[in-house]
N, C-alpha and C positions, 0 to 999 in steps of 0.2 A: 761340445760347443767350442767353437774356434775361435772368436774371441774375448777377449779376456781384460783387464783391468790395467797390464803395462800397454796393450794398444792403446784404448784410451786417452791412459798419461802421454803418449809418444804425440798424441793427436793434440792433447791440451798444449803440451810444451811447444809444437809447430805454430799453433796461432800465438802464441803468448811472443814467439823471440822471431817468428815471421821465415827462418833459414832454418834447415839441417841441421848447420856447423854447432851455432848458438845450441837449438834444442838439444840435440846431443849432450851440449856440453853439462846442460842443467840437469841431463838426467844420469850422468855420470855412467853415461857409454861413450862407447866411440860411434863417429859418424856412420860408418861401415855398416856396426850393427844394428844402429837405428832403420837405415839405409834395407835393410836386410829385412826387419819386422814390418815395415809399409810394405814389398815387395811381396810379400807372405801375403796381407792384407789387400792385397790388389790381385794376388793370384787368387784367394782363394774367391771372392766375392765375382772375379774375371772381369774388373772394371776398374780403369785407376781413381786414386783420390785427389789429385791436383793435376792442373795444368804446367809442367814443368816449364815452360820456354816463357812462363810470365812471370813478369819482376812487376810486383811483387808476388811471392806465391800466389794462384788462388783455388782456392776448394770445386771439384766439380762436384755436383748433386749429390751422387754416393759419398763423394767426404764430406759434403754439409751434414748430410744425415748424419754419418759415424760422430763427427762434431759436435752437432747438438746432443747426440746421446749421451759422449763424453761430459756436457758442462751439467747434465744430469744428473750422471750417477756417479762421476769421481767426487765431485764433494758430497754427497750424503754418504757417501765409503769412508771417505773421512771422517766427516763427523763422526759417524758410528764407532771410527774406532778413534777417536778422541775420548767419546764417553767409555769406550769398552777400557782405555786405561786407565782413565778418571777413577771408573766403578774400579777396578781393580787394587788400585794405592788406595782404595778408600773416601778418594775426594767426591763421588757421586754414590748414590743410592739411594734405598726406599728404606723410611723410616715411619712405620706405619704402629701407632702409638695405641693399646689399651688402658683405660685407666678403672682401677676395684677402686679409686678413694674420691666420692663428689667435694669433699674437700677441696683435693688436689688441686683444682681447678683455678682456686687462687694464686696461686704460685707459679704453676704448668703453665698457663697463658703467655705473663709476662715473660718466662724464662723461653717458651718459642718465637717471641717477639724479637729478643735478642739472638736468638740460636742463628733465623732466615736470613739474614743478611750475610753473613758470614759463612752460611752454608748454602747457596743459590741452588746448587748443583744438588739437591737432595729432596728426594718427593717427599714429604708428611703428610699425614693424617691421622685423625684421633678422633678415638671411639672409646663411647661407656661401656666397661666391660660385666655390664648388669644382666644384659639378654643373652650372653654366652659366656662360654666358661674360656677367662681368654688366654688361662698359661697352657692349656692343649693346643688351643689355635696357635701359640707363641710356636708350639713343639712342632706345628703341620706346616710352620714357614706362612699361615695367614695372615698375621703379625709381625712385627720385628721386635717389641719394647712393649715392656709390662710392667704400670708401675703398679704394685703390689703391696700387702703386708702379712700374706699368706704362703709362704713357697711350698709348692708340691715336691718333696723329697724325692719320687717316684718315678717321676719325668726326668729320664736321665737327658743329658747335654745341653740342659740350661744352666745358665750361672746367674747367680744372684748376688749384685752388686750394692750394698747397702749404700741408702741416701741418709740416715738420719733418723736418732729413736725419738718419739714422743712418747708423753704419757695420756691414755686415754681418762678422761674424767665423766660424773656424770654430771647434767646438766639439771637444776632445780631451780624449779621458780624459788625467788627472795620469800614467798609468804610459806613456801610448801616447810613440815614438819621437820622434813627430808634436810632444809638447808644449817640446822645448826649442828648437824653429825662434822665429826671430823673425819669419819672417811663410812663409806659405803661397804657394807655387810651383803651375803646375794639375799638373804632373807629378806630384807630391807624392802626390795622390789616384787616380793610376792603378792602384796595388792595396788600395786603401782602397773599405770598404763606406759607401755615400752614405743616410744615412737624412735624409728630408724627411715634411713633412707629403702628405698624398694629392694632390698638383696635376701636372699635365700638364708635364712638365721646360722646354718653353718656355715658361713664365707661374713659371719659378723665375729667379734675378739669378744664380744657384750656373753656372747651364745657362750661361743664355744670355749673361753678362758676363764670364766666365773659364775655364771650361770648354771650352765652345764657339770663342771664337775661339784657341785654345793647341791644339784636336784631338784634347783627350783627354776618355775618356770614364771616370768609377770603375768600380772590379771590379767593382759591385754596385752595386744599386742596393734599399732596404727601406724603409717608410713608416709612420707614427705619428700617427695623430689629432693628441694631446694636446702641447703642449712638455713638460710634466712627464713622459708616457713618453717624448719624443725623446732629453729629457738623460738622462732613465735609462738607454737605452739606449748611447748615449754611455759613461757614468759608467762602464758593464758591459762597456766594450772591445768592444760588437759593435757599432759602425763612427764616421762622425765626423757633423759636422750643420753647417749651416749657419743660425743666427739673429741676428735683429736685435742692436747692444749691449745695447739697454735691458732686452731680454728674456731675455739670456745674465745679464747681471749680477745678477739675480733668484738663479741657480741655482750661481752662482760659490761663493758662500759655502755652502751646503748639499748639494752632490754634488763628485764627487770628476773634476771639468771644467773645462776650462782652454779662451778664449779665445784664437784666433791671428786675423792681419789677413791677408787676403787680398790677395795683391801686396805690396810693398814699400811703395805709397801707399792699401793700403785697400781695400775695397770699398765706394763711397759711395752711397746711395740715398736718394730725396724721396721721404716718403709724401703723397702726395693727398686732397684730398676733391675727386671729379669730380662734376659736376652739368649737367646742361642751361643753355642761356647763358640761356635768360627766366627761369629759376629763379633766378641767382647773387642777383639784390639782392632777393628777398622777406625780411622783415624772422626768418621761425622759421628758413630756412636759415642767413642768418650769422650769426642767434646761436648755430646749431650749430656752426657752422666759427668760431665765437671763442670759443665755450667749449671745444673741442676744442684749441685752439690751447693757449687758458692752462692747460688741464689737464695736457696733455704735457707742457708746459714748466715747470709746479709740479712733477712725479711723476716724468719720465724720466729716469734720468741718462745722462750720456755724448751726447744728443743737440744740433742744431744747431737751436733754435726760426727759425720762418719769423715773420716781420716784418707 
């Protein structure tokens, strides 16, 4: 193919300064060689592009075509590589968000409300990471961001960036037996109905941190999209729950649900922001994972911010 992207330019800077001498100048050649690259382009096509003997220049058909091609495809060349260095420094990109915590969601919302303004240049979206497993997808590059509280040790080249521990409690109605314990035994839930959000009971801390290794299982087991219907459900003595402090403390004061600690020392958990290890230091991810940071730690209470 003959030609090429400095013709073009040669053809934008003629109509822009109207002479030779000018264009030239703005393309930081000499006239000669300018002179030299239309010549080419008038050989090769075998038809010239201007009427030379007319002041002011003017395009004959073949240069209008070449012309308009030019105001076509020189700026979208541009632009493309305006974003191609954007993405590069980090100022553009795809930030395509998983979330394991319906919690989150509190928090997650307003901190991308704040994020978008300041980040224009960066695609988001965000998905419940309940119908897939989403630190694989993180590792396939279908994701960018995973907030977590489970990290797969096994998946090499993610890093796992701590947001902040909570402590997991369990959640009792004020009338149930259950609320005057000072902390939760796993026995305790062996004739108790377990309501959780929809997740697969090993990707729940309930399962697989207390439950699980004590060998008991609850009488039941029922599930609730929303925390607003889990505490409800709670609230209505049809069974107990397990959620985060920050997100229990929400519903303490407006339902009739009472907080217990799991174990004598707690149930303790670090939530994550997981990302791919070439991704950690592009400049739109940890502004996300520092405005995430300062946001939890303005708005949660009862949590342990990460440093």
């Amino acid at each position: 193919m003959f030609l090429d992207l400095r013709h073009l330019r040669a053809l934008l800077a003629i109509r822009d300064h109207g002479n030779l001498s000018q264009a030239a100048e703005s393309l930081h050649v000499t006239q000669s060689a300018l002179s030299h690259q239309l010549r080419a382009l008038e050989d090769h096509f075998d038809t010239p592009l201007f009427f030379r003997r007319s002041r002011p220049l003017r395009w004959t058909p073949v240069g209008e075509r070449l012309l308009q091609l030019a105001q076509e495809i020189v700026p979208e060349v541009e632009r493309a590589e305006t974003e191609l260095r954007s993405t590069g420094d980090g100022q553009q990109g795809r930030l395509h968000m998983a979330v394991e915590c319906h919690s989150c969601f509190e928090w997650l919302m307003p901190t991308l409300d704040r994020y978008r303004p300041d980040w224009p240049g960066v695609e988001l979206d965000l998905s419940m990471g309940f119908s897939f497993h989403p630190l694989p997808a993180l590792y396939r590059g279908d994701v960018d961001l995973v907030i977590t509280s489970d990290p797969e040790e096994t998946l090499t080249g993610l890093t796992y960036v701590p947001l902040f521990r909570y402590e997991m409690l369990l959640a009792v109605a004020r009338q149930s037996p259950l609320a005057s314990r000072r902390w939760i035994v796993p026995r305790d839930l062996g004739d108790q109905t377990l309501i959780t959000y929809p997740v697969c009971p090993d990707r729940l801390d309930i399962y697989t941190r207390f439950l699980e290794p004590a060998g008991v299982d609850p009488a039941e087991r029922r599930t609730a999209e929303l925390t607003v219907m889990l505490v409800q459900l709670v609230a209505n003595g049809r069974g107990v729950a397990a959620l985060p402090n920050w997100a229990l403390r929400e519903y303490q004061d407006q339902a009739s649900v009472h907080g217990l600690p799991l174990g004598e020392n707690g149930l303790w958990s670090t939530l994550y922001a997981a990302v791919r290890d070439e991704d950690r230091n592009k400049p739109f991810v940890d502004a996300f994972i520092r405005l995430a940071r300062e946001r939890t730690a303005e708005t949660l209470p009862d949590i342990i911010p990460s440093r």
